[in-house]
N, C-alpha and C positions, 0 to 999 in steps of 0.2 A: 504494500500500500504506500503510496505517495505523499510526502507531505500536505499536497492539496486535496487528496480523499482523506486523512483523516482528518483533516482541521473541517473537514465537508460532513464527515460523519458525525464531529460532535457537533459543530453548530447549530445542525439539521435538527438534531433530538435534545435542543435546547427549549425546556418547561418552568414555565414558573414554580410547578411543582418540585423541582430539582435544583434550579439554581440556587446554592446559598444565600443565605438570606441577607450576609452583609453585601454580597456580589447585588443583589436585587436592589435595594436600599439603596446603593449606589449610583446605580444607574437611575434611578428617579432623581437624586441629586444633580446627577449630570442632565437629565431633562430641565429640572428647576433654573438650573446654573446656564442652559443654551437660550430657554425662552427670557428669563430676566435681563441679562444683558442685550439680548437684542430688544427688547423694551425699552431699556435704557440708550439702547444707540437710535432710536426713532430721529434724533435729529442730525445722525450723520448727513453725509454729503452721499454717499455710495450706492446703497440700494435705492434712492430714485434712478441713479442711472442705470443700476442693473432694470431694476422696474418697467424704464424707457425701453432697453433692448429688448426684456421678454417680450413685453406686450407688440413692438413691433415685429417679434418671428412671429410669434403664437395668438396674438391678439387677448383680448379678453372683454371682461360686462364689468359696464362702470358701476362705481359705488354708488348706493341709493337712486340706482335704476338711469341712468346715464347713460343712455345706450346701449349698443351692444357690436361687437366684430365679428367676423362670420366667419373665424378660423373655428375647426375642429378643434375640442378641448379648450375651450376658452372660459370656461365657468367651470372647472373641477377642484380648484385650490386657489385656497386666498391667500392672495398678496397681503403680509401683514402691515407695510407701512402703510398701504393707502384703504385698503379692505376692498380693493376690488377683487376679480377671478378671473384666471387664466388657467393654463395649461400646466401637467404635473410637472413638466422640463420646466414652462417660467416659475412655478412659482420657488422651486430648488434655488434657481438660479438668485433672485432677488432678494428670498427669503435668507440664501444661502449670506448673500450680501450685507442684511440686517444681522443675522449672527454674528457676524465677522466683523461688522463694522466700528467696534471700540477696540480692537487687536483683544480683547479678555475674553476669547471664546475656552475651551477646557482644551487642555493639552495632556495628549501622554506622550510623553518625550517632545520631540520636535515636530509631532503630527497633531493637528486640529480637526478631529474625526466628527466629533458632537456637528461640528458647523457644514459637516459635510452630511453627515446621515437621519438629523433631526430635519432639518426641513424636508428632507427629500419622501423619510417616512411617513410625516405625518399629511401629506401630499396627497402622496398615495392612499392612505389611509383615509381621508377626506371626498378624494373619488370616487370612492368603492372599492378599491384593488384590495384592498388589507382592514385589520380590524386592531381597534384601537389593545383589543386583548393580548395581539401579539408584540402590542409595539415595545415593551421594557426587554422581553428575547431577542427580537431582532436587532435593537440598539447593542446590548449585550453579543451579540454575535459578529456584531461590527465592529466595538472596541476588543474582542480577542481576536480578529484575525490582523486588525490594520498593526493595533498594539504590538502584536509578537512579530511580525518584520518591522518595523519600528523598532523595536529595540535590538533585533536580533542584526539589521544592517545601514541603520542611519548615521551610523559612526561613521563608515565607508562613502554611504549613499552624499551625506550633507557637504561632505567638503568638496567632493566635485561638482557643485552647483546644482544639484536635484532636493526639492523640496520636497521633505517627508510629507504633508499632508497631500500631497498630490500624487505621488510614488505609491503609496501605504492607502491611500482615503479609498482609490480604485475598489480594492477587495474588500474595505470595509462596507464600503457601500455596497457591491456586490453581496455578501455576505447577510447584510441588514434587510437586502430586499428578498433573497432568498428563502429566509426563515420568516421573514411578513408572510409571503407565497407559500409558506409551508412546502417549500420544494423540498422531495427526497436527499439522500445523498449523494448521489449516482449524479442530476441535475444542478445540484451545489455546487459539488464538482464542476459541472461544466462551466459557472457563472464564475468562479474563482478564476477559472484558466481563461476563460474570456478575458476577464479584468486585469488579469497578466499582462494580455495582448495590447492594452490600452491605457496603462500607466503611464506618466511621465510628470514634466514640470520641471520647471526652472526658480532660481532664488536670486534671478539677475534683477528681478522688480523693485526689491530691498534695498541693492545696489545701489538704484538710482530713487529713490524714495518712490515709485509712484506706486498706482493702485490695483497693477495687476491680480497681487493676493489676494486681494478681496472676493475675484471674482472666480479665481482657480477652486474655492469649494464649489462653487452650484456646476462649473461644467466638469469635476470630477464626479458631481453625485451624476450630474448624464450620465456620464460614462458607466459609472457603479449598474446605473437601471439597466442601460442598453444590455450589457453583461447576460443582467438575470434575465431580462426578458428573450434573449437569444436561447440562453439556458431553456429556459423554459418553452420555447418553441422545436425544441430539438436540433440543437446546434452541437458539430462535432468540433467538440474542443480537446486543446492538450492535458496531459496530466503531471507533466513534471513543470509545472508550472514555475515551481519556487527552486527546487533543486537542480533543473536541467542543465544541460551543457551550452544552453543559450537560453534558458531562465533568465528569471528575476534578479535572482542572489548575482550570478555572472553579471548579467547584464549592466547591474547600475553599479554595482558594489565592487565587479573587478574578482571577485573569491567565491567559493561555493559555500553548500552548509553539509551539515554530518545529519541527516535526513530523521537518524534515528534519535540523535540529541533532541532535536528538533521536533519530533511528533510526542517523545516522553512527556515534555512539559505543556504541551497542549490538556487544557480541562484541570492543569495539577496550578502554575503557574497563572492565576486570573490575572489578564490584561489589563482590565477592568478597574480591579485595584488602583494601578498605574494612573488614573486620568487623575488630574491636579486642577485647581483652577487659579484664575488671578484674581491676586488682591488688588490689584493695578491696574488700568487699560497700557499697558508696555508689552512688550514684546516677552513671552516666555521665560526667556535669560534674564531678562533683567529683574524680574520680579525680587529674587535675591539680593542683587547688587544695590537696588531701591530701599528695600527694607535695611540693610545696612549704612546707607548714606542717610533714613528718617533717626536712625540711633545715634550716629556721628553730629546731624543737627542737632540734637535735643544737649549735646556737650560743648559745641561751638558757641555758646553765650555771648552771640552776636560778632565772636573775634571773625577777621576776615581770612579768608580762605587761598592761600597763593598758589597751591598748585598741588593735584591730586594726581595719585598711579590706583591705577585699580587691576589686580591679580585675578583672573580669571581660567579656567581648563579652556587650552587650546581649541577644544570640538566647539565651545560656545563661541570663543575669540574669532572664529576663524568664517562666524556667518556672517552671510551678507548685511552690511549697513553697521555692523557693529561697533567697527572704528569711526566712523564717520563723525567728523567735526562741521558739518555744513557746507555751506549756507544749506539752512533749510528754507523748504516751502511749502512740505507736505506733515499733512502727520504721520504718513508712511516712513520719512524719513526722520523723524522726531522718537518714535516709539523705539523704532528699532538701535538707535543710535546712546552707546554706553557712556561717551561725554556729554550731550544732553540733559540724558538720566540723569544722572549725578548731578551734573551743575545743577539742574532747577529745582530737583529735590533738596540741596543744601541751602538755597536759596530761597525758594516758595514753599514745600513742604511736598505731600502725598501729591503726587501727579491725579488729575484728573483730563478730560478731555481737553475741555477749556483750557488747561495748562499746557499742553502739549503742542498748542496750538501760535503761543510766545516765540515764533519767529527770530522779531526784529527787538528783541527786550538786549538792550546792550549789556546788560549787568552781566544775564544768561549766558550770551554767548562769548564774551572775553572770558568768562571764567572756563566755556566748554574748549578754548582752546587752551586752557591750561590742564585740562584733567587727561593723561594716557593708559592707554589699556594696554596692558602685557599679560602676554599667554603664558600661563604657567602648570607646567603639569604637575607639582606639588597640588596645586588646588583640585577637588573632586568638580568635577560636572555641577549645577544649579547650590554653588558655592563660591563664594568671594570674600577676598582678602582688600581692604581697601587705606591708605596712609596718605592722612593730609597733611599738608606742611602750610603751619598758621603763618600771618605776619609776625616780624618778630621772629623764627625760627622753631618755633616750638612743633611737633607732630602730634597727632591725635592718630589712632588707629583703628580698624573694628576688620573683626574676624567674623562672619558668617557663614557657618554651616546647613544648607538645608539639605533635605532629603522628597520625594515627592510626597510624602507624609505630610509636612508640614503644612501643603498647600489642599488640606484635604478636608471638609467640614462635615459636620451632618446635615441633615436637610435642614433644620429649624436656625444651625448658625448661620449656615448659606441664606437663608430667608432671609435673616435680620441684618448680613451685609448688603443684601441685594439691596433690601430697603435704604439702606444708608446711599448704593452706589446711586440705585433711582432718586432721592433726594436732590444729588446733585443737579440734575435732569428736571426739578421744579415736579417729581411725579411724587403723589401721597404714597402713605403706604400699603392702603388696600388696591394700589394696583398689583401690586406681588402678591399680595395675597389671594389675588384673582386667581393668578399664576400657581399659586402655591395649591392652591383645593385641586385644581387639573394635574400639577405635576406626581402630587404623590396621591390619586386614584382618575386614571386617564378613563378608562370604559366606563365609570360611574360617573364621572361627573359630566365628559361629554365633549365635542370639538367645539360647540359654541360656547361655552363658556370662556373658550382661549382667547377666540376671535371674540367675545366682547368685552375682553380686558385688554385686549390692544385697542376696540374701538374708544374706549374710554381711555388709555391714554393718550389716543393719537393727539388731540386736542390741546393734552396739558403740556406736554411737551416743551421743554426750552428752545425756541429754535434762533 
């Protein structure tokens, strides 16, 4: 048996009745954590233009009866920023856009899976293809397939310019709509190997601050669909998908895998575990590096700040946009950017959107050209070492160790930050708690309940 029949066999006969219960629990937190933020980013810039391009492929019915376009599929999933309906492909795509759009979607490792298979699911599942009963297994079936390549070769994969959630999000997505479809294993199988066939992505977007990423979730969750639905039509696919001699592992990573290490830890190893979330709208990495420059703040007792090194592991140093000193113009280029982080943190406090947003603030950026980032492999991965040097000479230092533990709540803490993060955003707190009765019982409570805690935010909105 192949890496991709047995990762197909367990998926497949993934039950609510079987899943561990903190595995379950979890993933409703990760539902809680995908729909709140993207609540919270209703006043990006991003998903209107995704919005713009879906409805011009796929068309769709305006909101509160606005007409209508006369593409097929155009009334099957609602668009959350504006509450009209489109098509399963747009609304992936826009919605995909809204998850995505504060950079705080859920990460396990360097893949942003939630923003790739929550919109796409609950899409489908609003159509009629799927039922809201399957949807916490299928999520779950999405974060252990993308998860365990993800960590087993984004080590490899990231430094040559391939972007794990794009690489990895393919089969998760695949995977997620599989077990919606309650496809066999045999079929699984074929949807995995499809989604082999149709991975990729680039991390050159970072690079140059702009807003590709945003939009690489919804047309990987396409691709995810196309996969199963191929699957699922009787489509003759590979089986060495992951291990082959022109696989996956070869393919991106350069090396192969030991096949049977590799199937051991499937179902033992939950991936699942693994997804973290942000306390920050920054970029993954920096979550740590932030949280150690808010502790450095709280010591600096106004002294001014001359010049910062910040120690970081290579694999995180080494992603695009990371050293970037500017100029900025984006917040693409702002989040992902380690002297930024730092300067404005030491200077304004906890980043928010808003903040990220201080371009031209001269204080900012004289300081962001004093703060460098050096690779250090003494340091662990989502860990930093960081040493200012005051005026006057004197040094302050802070040692921050995390682990993805740390970045990991229950539902009810995740609530009560979301509410804080939605605050920011001028939104009360019972709109998360809209969010909150749907995330943690979805077939009881119901899709319109979701969609009327977005109609009701849409309005309050900071924009």
């Amino acid at each position: 048996m192949t890496i991709q029949e047995e990762l197909a066999r367990f998926t497949s006969a993934l039950e609510p009745a079987t899943i561990p219960d903190e595995i379950r629990h979890k993933a409703h937190a990760c539902l809680l954590n995908g729909y709140g933020i993207a609540m919270a980013g209703l006043a990006t810039p991003y998903e209107p233009v995704a919005r713009a391009a879906a409805l011009s492929m796929y068309g769709g019915t305006g909101y509160g009866g606005r007409g209508e376009a006369t593409l097929l599929g155009r009334g099957e999933a609602t668009l959350l920023g504006s509450g009209e309906k489109t098509s399963v492909t747009g609304a992936a795509l826009a919605n995909g856009a809204l998850f995505h759009g504060r950079g705080q979607e859920d990460t396990c490792g360097a893949a942003h899976l939630g923003a790739v298979m929550i919109p796409l699911l609950m899409a489908l599942i609003e159509s009629g293809r799927g039922r809201l009963d399957d949807l916490i297994p299928a999520m779950i079936a999405g974060y252990e397939t993308g998860g365990l390549f993800e960590e087993l070769l984004a080590g490899d994969t990231t430094p040559k310019g391939f972007r794990a959630t794009t690489i990895y999000g393919v089969g998760a997505a695949a995977a997620a709509v599989a077990r919606l479809y309650r496809l066999d294993a045999t079929r699984t199988s074929a949807a995995l190997g499809n989604a082999v066939s149709f991975s990729g992505g680039l991390l050159q977007c970072f690079a140059e601050g702009t807003d590709e990423w945003r939009y690489q979730v919804g047309v990987t969750a396409q691709a995810g669909w196309s996969a199963a639905e191929l699957a699922r039509a009787g489509s003759v696919s590979l089986r060495e998908g992951y291990e082959g001699a022109k696989g996956l592992a070869r393919a991106f990573a350069g090396r192969g895998l030991d096949a049977a290490a590799v199937k051991a830890r499937i179902g033992r190893d939950w991936q699942t575990q693994r997804v973290a979330f942000k306390p920050f709208p920054v970029c993954a990495f920096n979550q740590t590096p932030v949280t150690a420059a808010l502790a450095l703040r709280e010591k600096l007792g106004g002294r001014r700040v001359e010049s910062a090194v910040v120690r970081m592991n290579p694999y995180e140093c080494g992603y695009a946009g990371m050293d970037s000193k500017g100029p900025f113009s984006t917040i693409g280029g702002t989040l992902m950017s380690i002297p930024f982080c730092i300067a404005q943190t030491l200077l304004r406090g906890a980043p928010s959107m808003a903040m990220m947003t201080e371009y031209h603030d001269p204080e900012i950026n004289a300081l962001v050209e004093r703060v460098d980032l050096v690779a250090d492999e003494g340091v662990p991965t989502l860990c930093c070492r960081i040493e200012l040097r005051l005026e006057g000479g004197e040094a302050l230092t802070e040692a921050c160790d995390m682990t993805p533990a740390d970045y990991v709540w229950s539902f009810d803490d995740l609530r009560a930050r979301l509410e804080r993060t939605a605050a920011q955003e001028d939104l009360p707190a019972d709109c998360i708690a809209g969010l909150a009765a749907f995330c943690a019982d979805p077939a009881g409570v119901g899709i319109a309940a979701l969609n009327a805690a977005f109609d009701r935010a849409r309005p309050l909105i900071r924009r």
